[in-house]
C-alpha positions in Angstrom: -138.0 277.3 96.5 -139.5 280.5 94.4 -142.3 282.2 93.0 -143.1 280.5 89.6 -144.0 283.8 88.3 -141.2 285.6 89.0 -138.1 284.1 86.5 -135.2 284.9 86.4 -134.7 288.0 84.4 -132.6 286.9 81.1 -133.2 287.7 77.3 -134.5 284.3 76.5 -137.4 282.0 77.5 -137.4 280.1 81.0 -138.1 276.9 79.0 -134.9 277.0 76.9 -132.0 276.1 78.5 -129.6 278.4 81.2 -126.2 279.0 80.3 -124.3 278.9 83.8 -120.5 279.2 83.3 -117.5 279.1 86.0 -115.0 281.5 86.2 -113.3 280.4 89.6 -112.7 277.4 91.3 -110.6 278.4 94.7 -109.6 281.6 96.0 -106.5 282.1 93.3 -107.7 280.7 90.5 -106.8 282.1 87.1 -107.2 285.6 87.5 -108.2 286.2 83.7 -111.2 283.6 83.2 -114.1 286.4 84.1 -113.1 287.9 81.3 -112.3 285.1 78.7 -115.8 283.3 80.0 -117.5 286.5 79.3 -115.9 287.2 75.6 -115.6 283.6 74.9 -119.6 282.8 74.0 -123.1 283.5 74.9 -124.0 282.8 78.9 -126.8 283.7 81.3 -125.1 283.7 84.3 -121.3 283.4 85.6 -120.6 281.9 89.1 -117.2 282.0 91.0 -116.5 279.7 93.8 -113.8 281.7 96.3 -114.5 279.6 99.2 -112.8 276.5 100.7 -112.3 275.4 103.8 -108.5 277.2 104.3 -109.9 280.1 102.3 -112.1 281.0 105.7 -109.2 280.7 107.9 -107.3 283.3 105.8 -110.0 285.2 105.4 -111.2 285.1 109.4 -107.4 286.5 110.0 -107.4 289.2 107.3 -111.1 290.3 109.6 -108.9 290.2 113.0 -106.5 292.8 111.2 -109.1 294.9 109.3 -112.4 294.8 110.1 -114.2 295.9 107.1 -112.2 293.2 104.8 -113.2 289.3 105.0 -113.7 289.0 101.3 -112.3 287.9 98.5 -110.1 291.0 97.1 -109.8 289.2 93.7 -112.9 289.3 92.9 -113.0 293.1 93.3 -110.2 293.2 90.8 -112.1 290.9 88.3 -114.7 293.1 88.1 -112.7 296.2 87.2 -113.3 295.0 83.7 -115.8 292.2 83.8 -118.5 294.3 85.2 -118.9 296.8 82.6 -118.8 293.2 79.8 -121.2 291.6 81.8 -123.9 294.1 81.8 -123.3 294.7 78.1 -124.1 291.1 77.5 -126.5 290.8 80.0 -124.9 288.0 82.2 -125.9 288.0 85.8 -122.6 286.9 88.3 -123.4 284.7 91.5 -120.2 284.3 93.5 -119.8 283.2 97.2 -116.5 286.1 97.4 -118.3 287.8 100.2 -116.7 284.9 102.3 -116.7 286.9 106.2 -118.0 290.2 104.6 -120.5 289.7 101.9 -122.2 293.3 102.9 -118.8 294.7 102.8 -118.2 292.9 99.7 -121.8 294.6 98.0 -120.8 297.8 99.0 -117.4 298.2 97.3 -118.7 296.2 93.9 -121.5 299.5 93.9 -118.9 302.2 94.8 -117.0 300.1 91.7 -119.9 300.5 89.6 -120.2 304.1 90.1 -116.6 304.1 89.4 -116.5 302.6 86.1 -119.9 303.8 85.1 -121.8 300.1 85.3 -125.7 300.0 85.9 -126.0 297.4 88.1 -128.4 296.3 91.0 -126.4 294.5 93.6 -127.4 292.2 96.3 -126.3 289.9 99.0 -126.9 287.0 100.7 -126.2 286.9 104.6 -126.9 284.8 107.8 -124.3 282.1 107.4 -121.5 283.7 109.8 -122.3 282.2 113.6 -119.1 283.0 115.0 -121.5 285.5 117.5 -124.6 284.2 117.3 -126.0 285.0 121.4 -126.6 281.1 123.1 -123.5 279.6 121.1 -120.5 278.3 122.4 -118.1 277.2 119.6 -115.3 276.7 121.7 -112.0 278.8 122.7 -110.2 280.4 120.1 -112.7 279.2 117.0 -111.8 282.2 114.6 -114.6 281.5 112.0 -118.3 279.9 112.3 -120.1 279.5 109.3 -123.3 277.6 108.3 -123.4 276.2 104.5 -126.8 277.5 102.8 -128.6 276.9 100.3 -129.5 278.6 97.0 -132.5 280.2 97.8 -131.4 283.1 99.2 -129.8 283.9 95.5 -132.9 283.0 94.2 -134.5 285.4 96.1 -131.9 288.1 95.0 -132.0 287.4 91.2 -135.9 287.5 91.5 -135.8 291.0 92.7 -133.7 292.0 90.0 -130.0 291.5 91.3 -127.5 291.8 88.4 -124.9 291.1 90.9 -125.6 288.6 94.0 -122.4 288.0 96.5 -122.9 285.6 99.5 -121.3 284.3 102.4 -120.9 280.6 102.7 -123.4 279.0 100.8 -122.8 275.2 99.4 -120.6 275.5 95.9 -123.5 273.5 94.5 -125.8 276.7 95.0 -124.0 278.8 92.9 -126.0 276.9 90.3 -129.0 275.5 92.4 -130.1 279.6 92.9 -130.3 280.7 89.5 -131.9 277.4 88.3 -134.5 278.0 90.8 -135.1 281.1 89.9 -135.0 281.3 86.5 -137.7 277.9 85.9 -139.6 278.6 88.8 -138.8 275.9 90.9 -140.4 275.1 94.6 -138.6 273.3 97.0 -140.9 270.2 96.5 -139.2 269.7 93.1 -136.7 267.8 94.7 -135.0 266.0 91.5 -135.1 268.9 89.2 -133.1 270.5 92.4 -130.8 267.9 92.5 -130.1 267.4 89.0 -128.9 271.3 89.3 -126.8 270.1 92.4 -125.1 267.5 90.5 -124.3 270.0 87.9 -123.0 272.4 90.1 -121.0 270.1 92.2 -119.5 269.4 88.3 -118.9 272.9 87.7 -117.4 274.1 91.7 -113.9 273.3 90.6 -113.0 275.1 87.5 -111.5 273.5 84.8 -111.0 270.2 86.9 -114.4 268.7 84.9 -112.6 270.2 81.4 -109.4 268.3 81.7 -107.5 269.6 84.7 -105.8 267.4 87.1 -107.0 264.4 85.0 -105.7 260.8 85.1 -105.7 260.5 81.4 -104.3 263.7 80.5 -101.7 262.0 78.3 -104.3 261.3 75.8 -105.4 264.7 75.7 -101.8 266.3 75.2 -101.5 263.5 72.3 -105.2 264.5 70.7 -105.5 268.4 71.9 -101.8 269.7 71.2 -101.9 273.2 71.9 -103.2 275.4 69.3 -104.9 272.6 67.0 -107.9 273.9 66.0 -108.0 277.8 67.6 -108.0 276.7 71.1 -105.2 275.8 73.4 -105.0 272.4 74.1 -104.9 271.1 77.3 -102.3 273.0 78.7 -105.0 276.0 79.3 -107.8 274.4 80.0 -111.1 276.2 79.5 -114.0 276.9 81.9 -116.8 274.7 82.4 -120.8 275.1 81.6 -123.8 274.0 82.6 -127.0 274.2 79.9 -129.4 273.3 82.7 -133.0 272.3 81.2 -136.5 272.5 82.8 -136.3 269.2 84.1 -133.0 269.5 86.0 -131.0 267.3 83.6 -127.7 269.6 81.9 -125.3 269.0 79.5 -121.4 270.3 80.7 -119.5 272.0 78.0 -117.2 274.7 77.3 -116.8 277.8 75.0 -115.3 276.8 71.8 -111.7 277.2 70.8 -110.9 277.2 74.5 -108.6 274.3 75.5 -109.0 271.1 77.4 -111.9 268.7 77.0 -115.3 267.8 77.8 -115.6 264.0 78.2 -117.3 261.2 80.2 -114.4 260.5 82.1 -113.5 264.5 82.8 -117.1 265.1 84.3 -116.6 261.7 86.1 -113.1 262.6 87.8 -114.6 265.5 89.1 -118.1 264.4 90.2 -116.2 261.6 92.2 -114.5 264.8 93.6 -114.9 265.3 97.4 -117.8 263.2 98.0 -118.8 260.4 100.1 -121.6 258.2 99.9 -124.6 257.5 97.8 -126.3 260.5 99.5 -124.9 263.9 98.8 -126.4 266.4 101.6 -127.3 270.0 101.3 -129.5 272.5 102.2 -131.8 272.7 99.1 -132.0 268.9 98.6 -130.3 265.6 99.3 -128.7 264.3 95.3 -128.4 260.3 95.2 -124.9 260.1 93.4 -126.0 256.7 92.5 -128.7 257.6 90.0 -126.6 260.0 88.0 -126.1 259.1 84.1 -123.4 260.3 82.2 -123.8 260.5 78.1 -122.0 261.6 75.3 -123.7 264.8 73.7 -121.0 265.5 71.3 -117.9 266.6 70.9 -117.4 268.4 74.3 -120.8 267.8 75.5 -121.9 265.5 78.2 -125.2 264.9 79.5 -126.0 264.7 82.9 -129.4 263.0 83.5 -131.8 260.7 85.9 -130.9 262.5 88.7 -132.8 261.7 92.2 -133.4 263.9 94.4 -134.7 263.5 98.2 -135.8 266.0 101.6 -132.6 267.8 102.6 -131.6 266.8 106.7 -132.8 268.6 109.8 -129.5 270.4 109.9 -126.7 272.4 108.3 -123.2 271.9 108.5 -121.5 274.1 110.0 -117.1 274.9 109.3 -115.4 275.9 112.2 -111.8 277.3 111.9 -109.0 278.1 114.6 -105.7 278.1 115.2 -104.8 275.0 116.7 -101.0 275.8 117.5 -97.5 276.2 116.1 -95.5 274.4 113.6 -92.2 273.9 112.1 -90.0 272.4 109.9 -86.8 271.7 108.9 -86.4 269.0 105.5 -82.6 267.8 105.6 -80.9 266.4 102.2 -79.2 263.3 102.9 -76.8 262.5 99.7 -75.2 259.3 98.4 -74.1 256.5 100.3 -75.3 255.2 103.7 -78.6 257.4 103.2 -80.3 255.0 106.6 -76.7 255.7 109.0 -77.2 259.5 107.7 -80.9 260.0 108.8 -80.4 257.9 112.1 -77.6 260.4 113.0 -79.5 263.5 112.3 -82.5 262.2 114.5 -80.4 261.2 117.2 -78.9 264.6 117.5 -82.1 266.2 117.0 -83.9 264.2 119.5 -81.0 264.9 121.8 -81.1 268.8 121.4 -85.3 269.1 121.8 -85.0 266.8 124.7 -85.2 269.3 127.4 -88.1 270.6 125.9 -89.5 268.6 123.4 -92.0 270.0 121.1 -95.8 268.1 121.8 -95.7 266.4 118.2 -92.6 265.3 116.3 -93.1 264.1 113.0 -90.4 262.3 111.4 -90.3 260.9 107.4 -87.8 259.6 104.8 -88.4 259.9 101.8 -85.7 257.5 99.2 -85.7 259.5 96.4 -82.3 258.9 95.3 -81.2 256.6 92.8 -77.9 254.3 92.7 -74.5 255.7 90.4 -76.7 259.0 89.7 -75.6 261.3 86.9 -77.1 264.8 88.8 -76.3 265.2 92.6 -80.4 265.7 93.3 -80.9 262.5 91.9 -78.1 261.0 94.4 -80.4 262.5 97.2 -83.1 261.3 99.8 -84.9 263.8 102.2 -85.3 263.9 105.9 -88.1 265.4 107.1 -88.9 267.2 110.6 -92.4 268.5 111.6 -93.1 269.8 115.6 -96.1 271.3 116.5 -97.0 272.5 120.0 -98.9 275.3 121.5 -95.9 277.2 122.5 -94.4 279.0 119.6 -90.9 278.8 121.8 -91.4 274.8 121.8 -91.2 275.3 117.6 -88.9 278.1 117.2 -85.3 279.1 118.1 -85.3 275.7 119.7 -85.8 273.7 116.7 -84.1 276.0 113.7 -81.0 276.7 116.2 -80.7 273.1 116.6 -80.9 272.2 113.3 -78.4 275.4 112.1 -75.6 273.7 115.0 -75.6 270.2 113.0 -74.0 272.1 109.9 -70.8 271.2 111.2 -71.2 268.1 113.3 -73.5 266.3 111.7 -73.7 263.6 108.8 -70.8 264.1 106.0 -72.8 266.4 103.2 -74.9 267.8 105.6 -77.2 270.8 103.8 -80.9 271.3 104.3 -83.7 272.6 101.6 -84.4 275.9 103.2 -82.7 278.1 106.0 -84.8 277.2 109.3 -87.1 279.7 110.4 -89.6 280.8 113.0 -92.5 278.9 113.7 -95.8 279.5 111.9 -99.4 279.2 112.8 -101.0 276.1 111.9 -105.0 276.4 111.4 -107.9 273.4 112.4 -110.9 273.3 110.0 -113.9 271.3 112.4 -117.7 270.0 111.3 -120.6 271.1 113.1 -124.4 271.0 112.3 -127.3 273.4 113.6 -130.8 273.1 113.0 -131.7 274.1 109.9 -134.4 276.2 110.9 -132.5 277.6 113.4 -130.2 279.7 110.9 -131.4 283.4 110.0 -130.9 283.0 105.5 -131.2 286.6 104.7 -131.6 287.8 101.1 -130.7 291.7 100.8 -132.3 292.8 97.4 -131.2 295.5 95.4 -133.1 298.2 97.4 -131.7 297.4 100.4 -135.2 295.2 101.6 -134.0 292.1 104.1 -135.8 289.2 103.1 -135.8 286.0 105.5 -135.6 282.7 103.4 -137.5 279.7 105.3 -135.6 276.6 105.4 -136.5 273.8 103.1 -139.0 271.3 104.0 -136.9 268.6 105.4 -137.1 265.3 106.0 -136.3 262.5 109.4 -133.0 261.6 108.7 -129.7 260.1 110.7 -128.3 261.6 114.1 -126.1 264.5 113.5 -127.6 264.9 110.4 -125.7 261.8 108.8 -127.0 260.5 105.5 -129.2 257.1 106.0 -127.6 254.2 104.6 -128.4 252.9 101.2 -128.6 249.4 100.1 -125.9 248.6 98.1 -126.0 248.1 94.5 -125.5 245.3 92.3 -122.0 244.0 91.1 -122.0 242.7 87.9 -120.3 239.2 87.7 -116.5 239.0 88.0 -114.6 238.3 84.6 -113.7 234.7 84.2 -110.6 233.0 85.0 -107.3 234.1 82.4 -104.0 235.2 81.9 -102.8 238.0 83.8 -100.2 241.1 84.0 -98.1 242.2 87.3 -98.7 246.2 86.2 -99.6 249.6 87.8 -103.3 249.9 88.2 -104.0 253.2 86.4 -102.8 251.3 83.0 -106.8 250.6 82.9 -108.6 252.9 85.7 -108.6 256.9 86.7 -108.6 258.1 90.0 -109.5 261.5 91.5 -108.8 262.3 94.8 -109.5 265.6 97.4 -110.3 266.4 101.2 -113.0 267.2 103.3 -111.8 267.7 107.0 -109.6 265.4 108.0 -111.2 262.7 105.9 -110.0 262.1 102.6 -111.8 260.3 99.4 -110.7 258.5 96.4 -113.2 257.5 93.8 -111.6 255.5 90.7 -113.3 254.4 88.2 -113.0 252.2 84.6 -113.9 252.9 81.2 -115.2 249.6 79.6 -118.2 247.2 80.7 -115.1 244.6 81.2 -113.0 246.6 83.0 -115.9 247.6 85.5 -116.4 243.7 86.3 -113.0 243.6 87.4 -112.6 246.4 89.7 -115.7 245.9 91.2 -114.1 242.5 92.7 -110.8 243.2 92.5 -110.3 246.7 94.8 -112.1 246.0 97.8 -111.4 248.2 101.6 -109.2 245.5 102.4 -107.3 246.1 99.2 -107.5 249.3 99.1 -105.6 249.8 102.3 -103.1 247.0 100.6 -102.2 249.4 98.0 -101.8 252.1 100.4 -100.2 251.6 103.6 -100.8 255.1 105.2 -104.3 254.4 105.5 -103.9 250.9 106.9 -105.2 251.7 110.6 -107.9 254.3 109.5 -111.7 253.5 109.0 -111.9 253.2 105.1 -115.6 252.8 103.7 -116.5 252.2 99.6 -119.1 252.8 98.0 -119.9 251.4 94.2 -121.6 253.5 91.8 -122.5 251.0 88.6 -123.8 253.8 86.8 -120.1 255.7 86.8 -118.4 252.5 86.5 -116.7 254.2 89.7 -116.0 252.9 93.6 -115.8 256.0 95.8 -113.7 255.6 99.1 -113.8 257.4 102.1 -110.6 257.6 104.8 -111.2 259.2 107.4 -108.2 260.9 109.6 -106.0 260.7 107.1 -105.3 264.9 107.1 -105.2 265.1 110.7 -107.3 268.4 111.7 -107.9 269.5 108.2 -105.6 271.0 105.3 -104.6 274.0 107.3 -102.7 272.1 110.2 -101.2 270.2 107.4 -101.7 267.1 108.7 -98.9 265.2 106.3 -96.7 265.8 103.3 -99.9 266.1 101.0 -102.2 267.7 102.7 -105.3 267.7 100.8 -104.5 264.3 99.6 -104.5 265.6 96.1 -102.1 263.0 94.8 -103.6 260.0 96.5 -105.6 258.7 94.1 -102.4 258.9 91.6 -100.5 257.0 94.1 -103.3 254.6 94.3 -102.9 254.6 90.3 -98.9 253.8 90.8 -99.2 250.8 92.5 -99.1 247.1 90.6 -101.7 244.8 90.7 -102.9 241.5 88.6 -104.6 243.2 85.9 -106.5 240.4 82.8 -104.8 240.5 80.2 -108.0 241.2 78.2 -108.0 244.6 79.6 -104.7 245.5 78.7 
């Protein structure tokens, strides 16, 4: 992947370890952490991840409105202060904010630079955006068309002397794979060094979700990290994660001390169950085997990542399509006290009765029983009704649904009152997977003095059509726990869950905490339990996969989000809560484990 002679440029040896913090896990993210990872302890190199599959759609229709926008406008702000504290501590910043613009993107950070008196070389990577490529045919009305690279064209950038390297859509994992490579010298044949870096960026893509955001267990951390023990701020402002990433590929994930939050076993195992699939993890640089990772504690806040394996990246590169796939609507009515059932049959009657003439080409209808017998607060006395339509026709989702809705207020169910005043229709978006040959995509590196540098594709190896990962032979279970008592009880008492989405697929990886509790949930939450426990996904193709090593199972739905979070597909569209729900439900759980 690069020159061996040429390191990356830092003030310390290449055989110590690099410093890679995370300022920025979605476009959004807390505006502040540039500056708090930058003043908070000693780093090498600070990445931002900007880009996510609904990120492209909003940034392929800010393009359509101006064309020399595209990028992340955030990041721009950031920098207004972070630039000038980077270069005085000598901390080089990676961040995929170019999104549809990342020339656009290097030009204003330089006209910034000049502005705020910053010496700093800037580059960019390019060659990811497809959307015009001449001989392809995405498809009408396909807004955005980007290939996911690899790191190597950061590599190249921080090589030439880049203090400042902005890309396109690259994998989140190359945010760290690029300066890795660069800064030990790594070729592409060093495929488990590569993919230990992988792993370790995949832990680091999401912010503070691997320092105790969005974690099953977080009661335990409010109980031992109460805010403002000890300097930091508990786990109510979590801090950033970092990577120490060693020669060999192995790193240790910590944070800057007195920041709050937590470093543990289980917080880097939520979120490398994050958004993945199988055994194999694909990308551009290398394929990671999930099921060889080892997680150990380093320390207080410190876990090690080791034992990594790493194999040939596939023939091709995925490629994220975006569009708008229609109009949608929706009107959420509050159904109150007794009767709730008679209520909601009414109100669908005479809404079905209204949009018959011309009825919208999905209607969605749910009811949710949130309300509670002999309630002391009226909300609590209250279930929702909910109405989605979506059609091509913005007519079909407008006027014709909110006006019918608006002409129940007086003829409809007693109490009759709705969340929000019905509106227009909106534009609903469709995120789609595509691949291209890998050696088919143009990876451009544009160094500091403006030279364009074409970055060959990894050597890659024969691998499933479509680029699909080949199947791996399952592991081992260990034996099942013998015969005892039992509890009836919800089964998060004894196992975390993190869930996410990638298309319209969602996953849910759970995993245990003890030797014994891994023997029973090896045995005990199969796919045909699994959909058990969760009804929704009943009629969808589930796979698992086991992971002994994380004491984890990773499932895979797919078609549970429909066409992707932006044509939000169902009431939680990423299926961020799933794997609490999951957690919610009651199963026989030993008694030894409780």
């Amino acid at each position: 992947m690069t020159d061996p002679s040429s390191p990356l440029r830092t003030s310390h040896s290449p055989t110590r370890p690099l410093r890679i913090g995370n300022a920025s896990g979605f476009y959004g993210d807390r505006f502040d952490a540039f500056r708090e990872m930058l003043t908070g302890g000693p780093l090498d190199v600070l990445t931002g991840d900007y880009l996510a599959e609904l990120t492209l759609l909003i940034l392929g229709r800010d393009r359509l409105k101006d064309p020399s926008r595209g990028y992340a406008k955030t990041f721009l702000g950031q920098l207004e202060e972070g630039l000038g504290l980077a270069v005085d501590r000598g901390v080089k910043i990676v961040a995929n904010a170019g999104g549809l613009n990342p020339a656009g993107l290097a030009e204003a950070i330089r006209a910034l630079a000049r502005r705020v008196g910053a010496d700093v070389r800037v580059a960019h990577v390019e060659g990811d955006d497809l959307l015009h490529e001449p001989g392809r045919d995405w498809g009408p009305e396909v807004l955005t068309a980007n290939a996911y690279l690899g790191g190597a064209g950061i590599a190249a950038c921080l090589r030439a002397g880049a203090d400042v390297v902005v890309t396109g859509r690259v994998t989140d994992a190359a945010l760290v794979t690029g300066p890795a490579a660069a800064h030990f010298g790594w070729f592409a044949e060093d495929l488990d060094r590569l993919a230990g870096a992988v792993v370790a960026g995949h832990v680091l893509e999401c912010g503070t979700q691997a320092t105790g955001g969005n974690y099953s267990f977080f009661t335990e951390h409010v109980t031992k990290h109460v805010s403002g023990q000890a300097g930091g701020e508990g786990v109510f402002r979590p801090g950033f994660p970092i990577a120490e990433i060693h020669p060999d590929g192995s790193a240790v994930i910590t944070k800057h001390p007195g920041t709050g939050g937590a470093v543990t076993v289980g917080t880097v195992t939520a979120q490398l169950l994050y958004e993945t699939g199988g055994p194999r993890y694909l990308g551009p640089d290398v394929t990671a085997r999930l099921d060889t990772v080892r997680l150990t504690d380093d320390g207080p806040d410190r876990v090690r990542i080791s034992g990594v394996r790493g194999e040939a990246p596939p023939p091709s590169l995925k490629v994220g399509l975006t569009r708008v796939g229609g109009w949608r609507n929706e009107v959420v009515f509050v159904l109150t006290g007794l009767d709730i059932e008679a209520k909601a049959r009414l109100a669908r009657a005479q809404m079905e009765a209204a949009l018959a003439e011309r009825r919208p080409a999905e209607v969605r209808w749910t009811l949710a029983r949130t309300d509670h017998a002999d309630a002391d607060v009226q909300e609590e006395a209250s279930a929702f009704l909910r109405l989605a339509v979506r059609d091509p026709d913005p007519e079909a989702v407008g006027r014709a649904v909110s006006g019918a809705a608006v002409e129940l207020a007086l003829a409809g169910y007693p109490g009759f009152h709705v969340t929000a005043p019905p509106g227009p229709g909106s534009p609903y978006g469709v995120f789609e997977a595509a691949s291209v040959d890998a050696y088919a995509v143009r990876h451009t590196a544009v160094l500091p003095d403006g030279t364009r540098l074409r970055v060959p594709a990894a050597p890659v190896a024969a691998s499933a059509p479509a680029g699909e990962p080949l199947p791996v032979e399952p592991p081992a279970l260990p034996a099942p726990l013998p015969p005892g008592p039992v509890r009836r009880a919800p089964l998060g008492l004894v196992a975390g869950a993190r869930s996410g989405d990638k298309g319209g697929s969602a996953n849910v990886g759970v995993w245990v905490r003890s030797d014994a509790a891994w023997r029973w949930l090896a045995h005990e939450l199969t796919g045909s339990r699994f959909r058990q426990l969760l009804p929704e996904v009943a009629r969808l193709p589930v796979s698992r996969h086991a992971y002994p090593g994380l004491r984890a199972l990773n499932f895979t739905v797919d078609g549970l989000l429909g066409a992707g979070v932006a044509s939000q597909a169902r009431f939680d569209p990423q299926a961020k809560a799933l794997g609490e729900w999951l957690r919610s439900r009651y199963v026989d759980i030993p008694e030894v484990l409780l």
